[in-house]
C-alpha positions in Angstrom: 8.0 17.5 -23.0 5.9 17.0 -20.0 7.4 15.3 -16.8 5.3 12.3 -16.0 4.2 12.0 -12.4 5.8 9.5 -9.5 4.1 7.2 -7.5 5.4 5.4 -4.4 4.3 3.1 -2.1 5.9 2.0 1.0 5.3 -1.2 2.8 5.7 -2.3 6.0 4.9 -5.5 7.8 4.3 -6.5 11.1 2.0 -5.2 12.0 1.1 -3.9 8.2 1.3 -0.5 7.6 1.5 1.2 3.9 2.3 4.8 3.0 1.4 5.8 -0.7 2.9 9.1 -1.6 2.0 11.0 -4.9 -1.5 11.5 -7.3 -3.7 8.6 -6.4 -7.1 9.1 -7.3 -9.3 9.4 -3.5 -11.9 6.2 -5.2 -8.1 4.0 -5.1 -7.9 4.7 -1.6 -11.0 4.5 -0.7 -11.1 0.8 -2.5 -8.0 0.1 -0.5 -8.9 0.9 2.6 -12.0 -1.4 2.2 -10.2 -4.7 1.0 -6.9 -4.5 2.9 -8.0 -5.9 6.0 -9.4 -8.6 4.2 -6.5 -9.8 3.1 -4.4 -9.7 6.1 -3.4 -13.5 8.0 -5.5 -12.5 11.2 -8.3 -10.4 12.4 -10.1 -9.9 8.8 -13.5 -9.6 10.6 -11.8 -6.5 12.6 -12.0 -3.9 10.0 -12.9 -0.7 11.5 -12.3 3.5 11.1 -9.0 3.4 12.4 -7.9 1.0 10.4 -8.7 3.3 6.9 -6.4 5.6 5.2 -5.8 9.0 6.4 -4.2 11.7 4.3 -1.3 13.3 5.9 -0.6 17.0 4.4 3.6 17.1 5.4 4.8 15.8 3.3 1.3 14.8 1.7 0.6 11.4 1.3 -2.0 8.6 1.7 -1.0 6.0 5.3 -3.0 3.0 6.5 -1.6 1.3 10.0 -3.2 -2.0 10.6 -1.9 -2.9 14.3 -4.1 -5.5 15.3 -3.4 -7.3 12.2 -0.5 -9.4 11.0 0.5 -10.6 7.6 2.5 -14.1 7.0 4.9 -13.6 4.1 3.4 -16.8 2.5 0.1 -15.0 1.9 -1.0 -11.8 4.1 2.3 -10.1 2.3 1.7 -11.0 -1.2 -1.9 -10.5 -0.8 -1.7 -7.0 0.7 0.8 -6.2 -2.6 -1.5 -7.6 -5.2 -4.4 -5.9 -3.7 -2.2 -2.8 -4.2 -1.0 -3.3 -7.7 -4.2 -4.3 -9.0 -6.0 -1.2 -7.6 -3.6 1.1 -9.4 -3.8 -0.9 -12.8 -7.9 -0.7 -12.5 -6.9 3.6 -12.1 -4.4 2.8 -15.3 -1.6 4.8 -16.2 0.9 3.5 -14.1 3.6 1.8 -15.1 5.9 -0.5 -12.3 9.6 1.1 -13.1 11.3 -0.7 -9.7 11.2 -2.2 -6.1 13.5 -2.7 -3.3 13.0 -5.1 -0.3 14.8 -4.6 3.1 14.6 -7.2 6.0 15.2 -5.4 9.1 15.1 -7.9 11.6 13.3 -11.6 11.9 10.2 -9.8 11.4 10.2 -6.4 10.4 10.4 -6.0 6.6 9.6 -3.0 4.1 8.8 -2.9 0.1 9.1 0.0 -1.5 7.2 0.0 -5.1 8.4 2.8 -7.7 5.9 3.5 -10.8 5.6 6.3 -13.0 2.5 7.8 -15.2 2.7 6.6 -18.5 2.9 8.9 -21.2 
């Protein structure tokens, strides 16, 4: 029996910054990196180079740093995730197995979201 394949993504907010580490197809990204800033709280017209996904070979993974932008955790927050999650259900195959939230201070918090490649 095969070992399905992991999938995390880590979230940071303010300013946004997300890490996704494991086998993400490149179009996801790409889709990602072009609707992110979008959904941010400020500065959605400020959507430049710097502000796309880079792939970072140790350890590999996908990371996208947004510091001129912030996300409100009425709407930038939750927009930013559902951007996320519906990206990898249009790739398919993953399947949400858990999440953890951790505030850090009055405005520094991270989400971590755990799926695994259905079978």
């Amino acid at each position: 029996m095969a070992i399905p394949a992991n999938l995390i993504v880590n979230l940071s907010f303010n300013p946004p910054e997300i890490k996704i580490i494991g086998p993400i197809k490149e179009t996801t990204v790409a889709k990602l990196g072009a609707t992110l800033q979008s959904v941010c709280t400020s500065s959605p017209g400020q959507n430049s180079d710097k502000n796309k996904f880079k792939k970072v070979e140790s350890p590999a993974h996908w990371e996208c740093r947004l510091p001129a932008a912030y996300a409100n955790e009425e709407m930038g927050q939750s927009g930013i995730m559902l951007t996320i999650l519906d990206a990898l259900e249009e790739e398919g195959d993953w399947k949400l197995k858990g999440s953890n939230a951790i505030n850090h201070d009055e405005t520094q918090v991270t989400y971590k979201f755990f799926f695994v490649h259905k079978m």
